[in-house]
ChimeraX commands (.cxc) that place a marker at each C-alpha (Angstrom):
marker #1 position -16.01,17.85,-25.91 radius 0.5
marker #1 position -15.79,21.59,-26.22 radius 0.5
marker #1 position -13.36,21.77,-28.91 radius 0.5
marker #1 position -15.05,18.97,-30.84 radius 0.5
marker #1 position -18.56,20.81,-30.72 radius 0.5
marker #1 position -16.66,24.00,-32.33 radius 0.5
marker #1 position -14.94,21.67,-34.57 radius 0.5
marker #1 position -17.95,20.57,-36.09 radius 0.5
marker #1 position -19.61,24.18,-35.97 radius 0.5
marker #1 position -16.85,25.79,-37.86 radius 0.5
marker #1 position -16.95,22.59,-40.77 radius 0.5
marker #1 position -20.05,22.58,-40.95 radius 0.5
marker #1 position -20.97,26.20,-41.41 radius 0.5
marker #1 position -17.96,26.13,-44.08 radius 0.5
marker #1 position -19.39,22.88,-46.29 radius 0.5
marker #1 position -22.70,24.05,-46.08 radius 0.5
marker #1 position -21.99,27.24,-47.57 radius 0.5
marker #1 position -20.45,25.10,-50.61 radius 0.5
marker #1 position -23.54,22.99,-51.12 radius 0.5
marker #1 position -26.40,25.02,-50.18 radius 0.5
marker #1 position -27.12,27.72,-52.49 radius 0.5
marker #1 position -30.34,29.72,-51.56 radius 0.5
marker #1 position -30.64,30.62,-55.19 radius 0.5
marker #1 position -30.42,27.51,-56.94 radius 0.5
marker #1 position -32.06,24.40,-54.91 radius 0.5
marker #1 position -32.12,21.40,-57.32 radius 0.5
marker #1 position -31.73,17.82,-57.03 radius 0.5
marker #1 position -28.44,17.35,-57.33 radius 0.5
marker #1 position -27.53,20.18,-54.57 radius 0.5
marker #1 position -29.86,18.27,-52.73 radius 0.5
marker #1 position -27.77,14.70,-52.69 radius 0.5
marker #1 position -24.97,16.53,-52.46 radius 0.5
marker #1 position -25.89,17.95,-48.71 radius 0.5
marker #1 position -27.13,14.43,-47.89 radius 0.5
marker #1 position -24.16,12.68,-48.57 radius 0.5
marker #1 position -22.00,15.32,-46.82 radius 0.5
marker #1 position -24.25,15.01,-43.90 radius 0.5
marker #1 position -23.42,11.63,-43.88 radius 0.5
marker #1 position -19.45,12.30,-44.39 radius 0.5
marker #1 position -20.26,14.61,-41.31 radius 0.5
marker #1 position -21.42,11.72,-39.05 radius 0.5
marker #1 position -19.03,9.63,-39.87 radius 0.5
marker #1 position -16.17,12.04,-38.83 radius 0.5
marker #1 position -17.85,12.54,-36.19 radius 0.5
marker #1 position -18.03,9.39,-34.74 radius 0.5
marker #1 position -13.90,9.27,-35.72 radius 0.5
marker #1 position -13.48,11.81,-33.50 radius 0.5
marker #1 position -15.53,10.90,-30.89 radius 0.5
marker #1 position -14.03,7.38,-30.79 radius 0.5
marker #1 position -10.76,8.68,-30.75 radius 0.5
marker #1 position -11.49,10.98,-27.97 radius 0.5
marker #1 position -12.76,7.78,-26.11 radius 0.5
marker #1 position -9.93,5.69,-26.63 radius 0.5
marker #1 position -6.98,8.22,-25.52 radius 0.5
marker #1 position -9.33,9.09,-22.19 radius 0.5
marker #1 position -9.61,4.94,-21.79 radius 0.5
marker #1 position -5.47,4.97,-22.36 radius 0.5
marker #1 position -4.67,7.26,-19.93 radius 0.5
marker #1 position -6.69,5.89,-17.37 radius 0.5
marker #1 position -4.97,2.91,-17.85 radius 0.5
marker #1 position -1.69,4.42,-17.78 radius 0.5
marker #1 position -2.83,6.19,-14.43 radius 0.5
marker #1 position -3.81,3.46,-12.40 radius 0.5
marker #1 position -0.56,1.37,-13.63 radius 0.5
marker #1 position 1.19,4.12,-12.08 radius 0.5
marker #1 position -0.76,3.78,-9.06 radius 0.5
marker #1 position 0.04,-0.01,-8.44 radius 0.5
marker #1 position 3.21,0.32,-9.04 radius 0.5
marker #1 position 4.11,2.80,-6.38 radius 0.5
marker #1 position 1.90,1.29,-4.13 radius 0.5
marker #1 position 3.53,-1.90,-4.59 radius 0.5
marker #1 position 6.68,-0.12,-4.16 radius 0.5
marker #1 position 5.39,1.79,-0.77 radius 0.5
marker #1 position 4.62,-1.84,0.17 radius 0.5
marker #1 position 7.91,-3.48,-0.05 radius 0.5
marker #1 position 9.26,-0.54,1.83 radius 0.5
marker #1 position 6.93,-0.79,4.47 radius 0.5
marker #1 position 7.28,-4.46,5.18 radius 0.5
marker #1 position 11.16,-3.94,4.61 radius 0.5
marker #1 position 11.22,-1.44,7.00 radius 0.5
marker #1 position 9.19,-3.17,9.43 radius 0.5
marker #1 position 11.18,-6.23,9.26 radius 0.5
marker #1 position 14.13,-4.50,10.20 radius 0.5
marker #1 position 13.44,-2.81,12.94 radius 0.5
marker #1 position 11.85,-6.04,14.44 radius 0.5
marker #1 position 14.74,-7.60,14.34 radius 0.5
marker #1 position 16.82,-5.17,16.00 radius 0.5
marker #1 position 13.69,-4.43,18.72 radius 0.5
marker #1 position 11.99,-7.55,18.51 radius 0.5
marker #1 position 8.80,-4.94,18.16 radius 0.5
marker #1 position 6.51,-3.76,16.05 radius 0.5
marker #1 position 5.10,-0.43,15.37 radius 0.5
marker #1 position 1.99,0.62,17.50 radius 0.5
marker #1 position 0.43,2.42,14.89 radius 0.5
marker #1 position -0.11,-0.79,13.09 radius 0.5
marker #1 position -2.62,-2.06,15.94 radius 0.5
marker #1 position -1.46,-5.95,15.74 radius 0.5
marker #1 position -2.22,-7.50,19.16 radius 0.5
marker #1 position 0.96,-9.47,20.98 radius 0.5
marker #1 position -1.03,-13.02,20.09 radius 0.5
marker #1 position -0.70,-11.70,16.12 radius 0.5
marker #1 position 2.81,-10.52,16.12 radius 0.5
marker #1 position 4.11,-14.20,15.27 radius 0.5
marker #1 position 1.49,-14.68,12.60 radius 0.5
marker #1 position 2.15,-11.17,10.91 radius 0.5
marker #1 position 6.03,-11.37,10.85 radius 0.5
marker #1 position 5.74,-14.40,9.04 radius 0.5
marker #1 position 3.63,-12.49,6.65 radius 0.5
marker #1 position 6.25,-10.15,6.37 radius 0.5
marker #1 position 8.95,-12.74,5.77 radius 0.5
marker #1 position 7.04,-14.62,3.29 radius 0.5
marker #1 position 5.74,-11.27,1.31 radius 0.5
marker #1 position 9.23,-10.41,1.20 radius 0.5
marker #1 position 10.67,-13.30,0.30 radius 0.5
marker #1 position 9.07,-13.54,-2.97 radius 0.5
marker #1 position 9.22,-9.60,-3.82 radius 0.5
marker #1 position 13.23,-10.39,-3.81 radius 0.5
marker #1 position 13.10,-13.92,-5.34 radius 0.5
marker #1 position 14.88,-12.85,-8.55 radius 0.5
marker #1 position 17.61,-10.71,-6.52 radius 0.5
marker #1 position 18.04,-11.51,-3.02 radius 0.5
marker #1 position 21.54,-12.23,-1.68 radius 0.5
marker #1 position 21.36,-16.07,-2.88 radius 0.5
marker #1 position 19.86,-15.23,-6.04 radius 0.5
marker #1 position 21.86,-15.96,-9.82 radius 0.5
marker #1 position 21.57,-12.31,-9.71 radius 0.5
marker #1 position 23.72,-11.52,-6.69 radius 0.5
marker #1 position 25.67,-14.77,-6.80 radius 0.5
marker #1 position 26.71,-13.91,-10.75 radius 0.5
marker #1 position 27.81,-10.18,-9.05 radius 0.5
marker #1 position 29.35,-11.42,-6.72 radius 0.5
marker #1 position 31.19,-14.51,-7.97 radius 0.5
marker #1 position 35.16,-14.28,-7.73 radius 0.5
marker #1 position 35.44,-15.63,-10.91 radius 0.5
marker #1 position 33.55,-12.08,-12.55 radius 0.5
marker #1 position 36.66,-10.39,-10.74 radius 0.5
marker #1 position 37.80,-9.80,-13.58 radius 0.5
marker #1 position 35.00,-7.83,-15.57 radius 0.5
marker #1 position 34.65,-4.26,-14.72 radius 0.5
marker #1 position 31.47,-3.69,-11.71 radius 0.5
marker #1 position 29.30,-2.18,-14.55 radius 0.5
marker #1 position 29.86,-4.79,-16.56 radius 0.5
marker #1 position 29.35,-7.40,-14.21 radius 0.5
marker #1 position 26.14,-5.80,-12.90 radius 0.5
marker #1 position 24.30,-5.22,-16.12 radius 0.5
marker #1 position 25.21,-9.00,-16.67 radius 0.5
marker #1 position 24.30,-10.30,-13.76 radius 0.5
marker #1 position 20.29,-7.94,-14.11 radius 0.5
marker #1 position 19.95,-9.75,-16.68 radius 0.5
marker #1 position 18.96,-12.80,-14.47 radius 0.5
marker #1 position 15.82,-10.27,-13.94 radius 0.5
marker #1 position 12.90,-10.91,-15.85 radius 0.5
marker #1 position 12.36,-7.96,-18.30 radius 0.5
marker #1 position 10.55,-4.73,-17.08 radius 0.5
marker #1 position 6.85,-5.74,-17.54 radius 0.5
marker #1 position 7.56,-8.78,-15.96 radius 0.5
marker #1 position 9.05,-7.37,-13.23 radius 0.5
marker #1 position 6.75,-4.89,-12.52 radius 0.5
marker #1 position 3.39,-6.70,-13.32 radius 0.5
marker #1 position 5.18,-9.77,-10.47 radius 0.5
marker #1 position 5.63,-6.56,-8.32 radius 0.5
marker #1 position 1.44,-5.52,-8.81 radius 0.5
marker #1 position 0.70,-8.88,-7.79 radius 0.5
marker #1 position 2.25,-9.65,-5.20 radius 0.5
marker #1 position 1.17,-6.55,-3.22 radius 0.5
marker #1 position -2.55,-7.50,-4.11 radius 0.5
marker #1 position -2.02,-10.87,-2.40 radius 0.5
marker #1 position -0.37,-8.82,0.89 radius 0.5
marker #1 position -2.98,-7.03,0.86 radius 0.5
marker #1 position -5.87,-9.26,0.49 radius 0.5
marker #1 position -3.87,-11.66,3.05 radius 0.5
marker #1 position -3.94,-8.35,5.72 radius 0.5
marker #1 position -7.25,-8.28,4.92 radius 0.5
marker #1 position -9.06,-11.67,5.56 radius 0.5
marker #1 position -6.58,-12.31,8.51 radius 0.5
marker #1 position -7.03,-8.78,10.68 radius 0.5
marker #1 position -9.59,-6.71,8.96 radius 0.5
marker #1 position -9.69,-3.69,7.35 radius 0.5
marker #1 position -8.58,-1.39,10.29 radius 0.5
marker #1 position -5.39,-3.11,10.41 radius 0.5
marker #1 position -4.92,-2.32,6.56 radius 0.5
marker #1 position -5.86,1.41,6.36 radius 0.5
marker #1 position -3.74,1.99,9.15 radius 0.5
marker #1 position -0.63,0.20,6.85 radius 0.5
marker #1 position -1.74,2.24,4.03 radius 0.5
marker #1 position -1.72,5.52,6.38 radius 0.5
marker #1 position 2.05,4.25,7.12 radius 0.5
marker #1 position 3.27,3.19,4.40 radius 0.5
marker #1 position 2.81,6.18,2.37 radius 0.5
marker #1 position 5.53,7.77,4.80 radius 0.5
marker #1 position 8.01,4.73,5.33 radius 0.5
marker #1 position 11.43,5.35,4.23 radius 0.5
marker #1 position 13.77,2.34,3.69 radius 0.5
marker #1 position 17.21,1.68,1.60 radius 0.5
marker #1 position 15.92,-1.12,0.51 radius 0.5
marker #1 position 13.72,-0.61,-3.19 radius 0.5
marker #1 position 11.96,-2.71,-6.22 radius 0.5
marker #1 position 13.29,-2.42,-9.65 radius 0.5
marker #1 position 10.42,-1.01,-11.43 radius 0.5
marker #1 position 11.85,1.26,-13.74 radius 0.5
marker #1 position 14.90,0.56,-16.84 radius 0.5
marker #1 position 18.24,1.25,-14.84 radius 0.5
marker #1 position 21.69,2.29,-16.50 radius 0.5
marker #1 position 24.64,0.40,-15.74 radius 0.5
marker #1 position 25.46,2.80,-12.63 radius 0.5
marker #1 position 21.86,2.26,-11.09 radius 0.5
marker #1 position 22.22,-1.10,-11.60 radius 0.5
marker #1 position 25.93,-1.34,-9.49 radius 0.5
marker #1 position 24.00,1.05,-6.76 radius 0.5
marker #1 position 21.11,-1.74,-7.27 radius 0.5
marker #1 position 23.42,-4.62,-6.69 radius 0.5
marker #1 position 24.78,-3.40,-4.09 radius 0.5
marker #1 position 21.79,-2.53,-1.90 radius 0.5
marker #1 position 20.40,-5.62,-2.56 radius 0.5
marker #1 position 23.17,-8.41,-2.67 radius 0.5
marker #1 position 24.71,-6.88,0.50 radius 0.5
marker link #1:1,2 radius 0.2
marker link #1:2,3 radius 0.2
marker link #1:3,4 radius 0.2
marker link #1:4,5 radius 0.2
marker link #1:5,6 radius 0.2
marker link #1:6,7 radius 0.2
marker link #1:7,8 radius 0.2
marker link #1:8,9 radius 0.2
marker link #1:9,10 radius 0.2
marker link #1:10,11 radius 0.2
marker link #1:11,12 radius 0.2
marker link #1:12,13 radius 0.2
marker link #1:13,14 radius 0.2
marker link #1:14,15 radius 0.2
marker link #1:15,16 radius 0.2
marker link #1:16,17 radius 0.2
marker link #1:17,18 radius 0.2
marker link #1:18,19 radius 0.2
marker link #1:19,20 radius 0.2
marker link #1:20,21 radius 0.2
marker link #1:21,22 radius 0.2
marker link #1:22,23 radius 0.2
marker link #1:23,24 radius 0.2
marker link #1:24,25 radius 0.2
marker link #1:25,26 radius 0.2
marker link #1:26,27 radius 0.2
marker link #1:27,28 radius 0.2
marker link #1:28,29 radius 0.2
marker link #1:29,30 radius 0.2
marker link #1:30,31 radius 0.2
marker link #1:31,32 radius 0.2
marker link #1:32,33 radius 0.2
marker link #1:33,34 radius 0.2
marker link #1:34,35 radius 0.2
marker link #1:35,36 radius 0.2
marker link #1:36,37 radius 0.2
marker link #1:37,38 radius 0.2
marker link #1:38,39 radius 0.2
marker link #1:39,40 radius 0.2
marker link #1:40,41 radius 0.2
marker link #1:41,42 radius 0.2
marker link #1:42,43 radius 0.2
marker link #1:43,44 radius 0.2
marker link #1:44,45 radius 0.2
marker link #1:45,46 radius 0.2
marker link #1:46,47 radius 0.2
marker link #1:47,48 radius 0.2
marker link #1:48,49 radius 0.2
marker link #1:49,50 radius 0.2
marker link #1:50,51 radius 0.2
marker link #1:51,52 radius 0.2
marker link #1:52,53 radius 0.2
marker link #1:53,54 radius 0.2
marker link #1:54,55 radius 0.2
marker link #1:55,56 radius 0.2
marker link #1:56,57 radius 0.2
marker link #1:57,58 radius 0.2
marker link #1:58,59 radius 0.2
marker link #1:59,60 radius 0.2
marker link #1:60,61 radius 0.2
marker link #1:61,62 radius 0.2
marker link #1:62,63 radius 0.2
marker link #1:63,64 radius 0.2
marker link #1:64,65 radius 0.2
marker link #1:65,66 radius 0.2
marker link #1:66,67 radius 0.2
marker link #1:67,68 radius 0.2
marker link #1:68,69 radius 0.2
marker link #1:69,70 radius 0.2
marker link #1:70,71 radius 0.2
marker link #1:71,72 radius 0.2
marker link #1:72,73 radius 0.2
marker link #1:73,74 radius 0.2
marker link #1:74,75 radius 0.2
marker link #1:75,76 radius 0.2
marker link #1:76,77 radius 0.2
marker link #1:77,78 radius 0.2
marker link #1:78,79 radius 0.2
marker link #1:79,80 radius 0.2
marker link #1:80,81 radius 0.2
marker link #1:81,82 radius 0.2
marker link #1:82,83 radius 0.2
marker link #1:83,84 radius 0.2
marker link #1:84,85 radius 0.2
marker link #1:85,86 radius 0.2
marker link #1:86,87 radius 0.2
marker link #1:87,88 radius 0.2
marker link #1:88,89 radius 0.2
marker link #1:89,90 radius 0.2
marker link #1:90,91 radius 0.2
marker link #1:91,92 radius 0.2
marker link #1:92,93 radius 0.2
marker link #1:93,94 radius 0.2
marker link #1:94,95 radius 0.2
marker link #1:95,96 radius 0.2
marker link #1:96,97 radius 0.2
marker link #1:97,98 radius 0.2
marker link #1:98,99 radius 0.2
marker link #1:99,100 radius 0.2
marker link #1:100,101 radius 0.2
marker link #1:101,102 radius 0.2
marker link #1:102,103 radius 0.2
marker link #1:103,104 radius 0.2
marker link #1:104,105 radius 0.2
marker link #1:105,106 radius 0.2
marker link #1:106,107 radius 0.2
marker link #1:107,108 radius 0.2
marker link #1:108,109 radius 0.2
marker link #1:109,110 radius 0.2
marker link #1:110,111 radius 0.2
marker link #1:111,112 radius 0.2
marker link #1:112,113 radius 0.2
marker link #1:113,114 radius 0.2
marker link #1:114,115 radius 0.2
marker link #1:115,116 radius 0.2
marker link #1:116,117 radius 0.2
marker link #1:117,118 radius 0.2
marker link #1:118,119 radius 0.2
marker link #1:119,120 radius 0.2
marker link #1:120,121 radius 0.2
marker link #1:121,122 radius 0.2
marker link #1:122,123 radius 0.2
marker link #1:123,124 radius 0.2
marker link #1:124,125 radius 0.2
marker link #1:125,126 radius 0.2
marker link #1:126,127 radius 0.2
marker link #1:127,128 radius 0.2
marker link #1:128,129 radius 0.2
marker link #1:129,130 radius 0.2
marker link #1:130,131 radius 0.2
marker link #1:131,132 radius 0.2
marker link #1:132,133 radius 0.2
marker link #1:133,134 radius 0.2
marker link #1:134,135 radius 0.2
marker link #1:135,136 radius 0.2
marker link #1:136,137 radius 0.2
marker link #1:137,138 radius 0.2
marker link #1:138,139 radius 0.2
marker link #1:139,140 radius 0.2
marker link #1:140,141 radius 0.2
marker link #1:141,142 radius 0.2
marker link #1:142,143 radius 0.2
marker link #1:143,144 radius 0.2
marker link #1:144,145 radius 0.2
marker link #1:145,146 radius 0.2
marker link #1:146,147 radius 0.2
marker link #1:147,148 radius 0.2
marker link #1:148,149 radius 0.2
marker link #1:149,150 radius 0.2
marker link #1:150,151 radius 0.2
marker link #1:151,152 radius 0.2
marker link #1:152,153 radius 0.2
marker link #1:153,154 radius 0.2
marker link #1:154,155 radius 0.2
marker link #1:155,156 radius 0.2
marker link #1:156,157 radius 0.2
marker link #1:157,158 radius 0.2
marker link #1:158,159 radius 0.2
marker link #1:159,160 radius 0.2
marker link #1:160,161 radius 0.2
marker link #1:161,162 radius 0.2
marker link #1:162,163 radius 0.2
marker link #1:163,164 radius 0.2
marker link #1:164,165 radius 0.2
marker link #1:165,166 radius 0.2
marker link #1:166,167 radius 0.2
marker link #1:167,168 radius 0.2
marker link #1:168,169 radius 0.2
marker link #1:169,170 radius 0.2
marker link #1:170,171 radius 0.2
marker link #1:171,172 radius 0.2
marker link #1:172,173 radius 0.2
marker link #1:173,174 radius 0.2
marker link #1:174,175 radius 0.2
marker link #1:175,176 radius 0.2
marker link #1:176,177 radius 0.2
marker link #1:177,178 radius 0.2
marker link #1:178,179 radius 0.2
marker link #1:179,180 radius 0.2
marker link #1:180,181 radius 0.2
marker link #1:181,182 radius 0.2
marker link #1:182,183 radius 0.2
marker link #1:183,184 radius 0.2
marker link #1:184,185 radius 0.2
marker link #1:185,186 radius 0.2
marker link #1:186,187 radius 0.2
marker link #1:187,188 radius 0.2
marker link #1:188,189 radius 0.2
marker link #1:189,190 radius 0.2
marker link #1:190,191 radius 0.2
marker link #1:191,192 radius 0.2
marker link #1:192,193 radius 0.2
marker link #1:193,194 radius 0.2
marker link #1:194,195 radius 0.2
marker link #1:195,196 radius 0.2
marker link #1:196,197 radius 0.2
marker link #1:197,198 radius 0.2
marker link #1:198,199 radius 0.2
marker link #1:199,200 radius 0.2
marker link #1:200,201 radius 0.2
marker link #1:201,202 radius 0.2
marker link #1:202,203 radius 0.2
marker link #1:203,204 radius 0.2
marker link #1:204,205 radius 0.2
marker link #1:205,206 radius 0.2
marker link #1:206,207 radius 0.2
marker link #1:207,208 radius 0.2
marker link #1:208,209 radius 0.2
marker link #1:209,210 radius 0.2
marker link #1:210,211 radius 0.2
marker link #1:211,212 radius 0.2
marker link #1:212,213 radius 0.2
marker link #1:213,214 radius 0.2
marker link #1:214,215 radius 0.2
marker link #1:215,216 radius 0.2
view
């Protein structure tokens, strides 16, 4: 708002100095100044609207960045978690899930992840078009970038991604309180897995390495 208050001070001293002669006040000096005054206003509201909207875009843009990684954080969490269940039949501590939950949440985790890979788990027309004998004959590049394009486009992708960690987390939520979902968010800001969402354009090599983790 700074720069738009000098803005304004430095046309405005400028203009008035062209309209407003000390020496010589008549009527048509007079209408002059009034309908710069009004030119004034409106350029000011021009600028102020314009200030409004790029602050209301970037906000926007900010908290779309947000989601995404936190849906991101979330697959990787409940990927993680998933595995190392099934090779300790356990879960982590630090969640705080009692032993009479643990059936109840792993089928959370089975079903949330289930439908973050829909479009490219291992029996997906993704991973069964990359993997199909038959595409043996393409070059991997070109049989990956092929076979994304089972994917639904970027936006779709990533807005599917948004909403599906909203549901995990309203589902944590209503069925163990919010303890039990502060203490996932503590977690999952640190979980590591190989296992990752599409939410950004890939070239044809990112999409092999893509294909690969995920059709394995």
């Amino acid at each position: 708002m700074l720069t738009i208050h000098c803005f304004i001070t430095v046309v405005t001293y400028c203009d008035w100095l062209n309209v407003f002669d000390l020496s010589e006040v008549d009527e048509r000096k007079l209408n002059k100044l009034g309908n710069y005054s009004l030119s004034l206003f409106r350029k000011v509201n021009v600028v102020v609207l314009l200030t409004a909207a790029l602050t209301f875009q970037w906000q926007v843009v900010a908290q779309s960045a947000t989601e995404i990684a936190s849906a991101q954080s979330t697959f990787k969490f409940v990927a993680n978690v998933l595995g190392n269940f099934q090779r300790t039949g356990r879960l982590y501590d630090e969640i705080g899930i009692d032993g009479s939950e643990y059936q109840h949440f792993i089928e959370l985790l089975e079903s949330t992840y289930e439908e973050f890979t829909r479009n490219f788990s291992p029996v997906s027309e993704f991973c069964q078009f990359y993997h199909d004998p038959k595409n043996g004959i393409m070059e991997i590049e070109e049989r990956a970038v092929l076979g994304f394009q089972y994917l639904p486009d970027l936006s779709g992708r990533v807005e599917n991604f948004q909403r599906l960690n909203r549901q995990f987390e309203q589902d944590v939520l209503e069925s163990y309180g919010g303890q039990v979902l502060e203490r996932i968010h503590q977690l999952k800001t640190n979980t590591t897995s190989f296992e990752y969402l599409p939410i950004q354009d890939l070239d044809a090599t990112e999409i092999v390495n893509f294909a690969d983790t995920a059709c394995r």
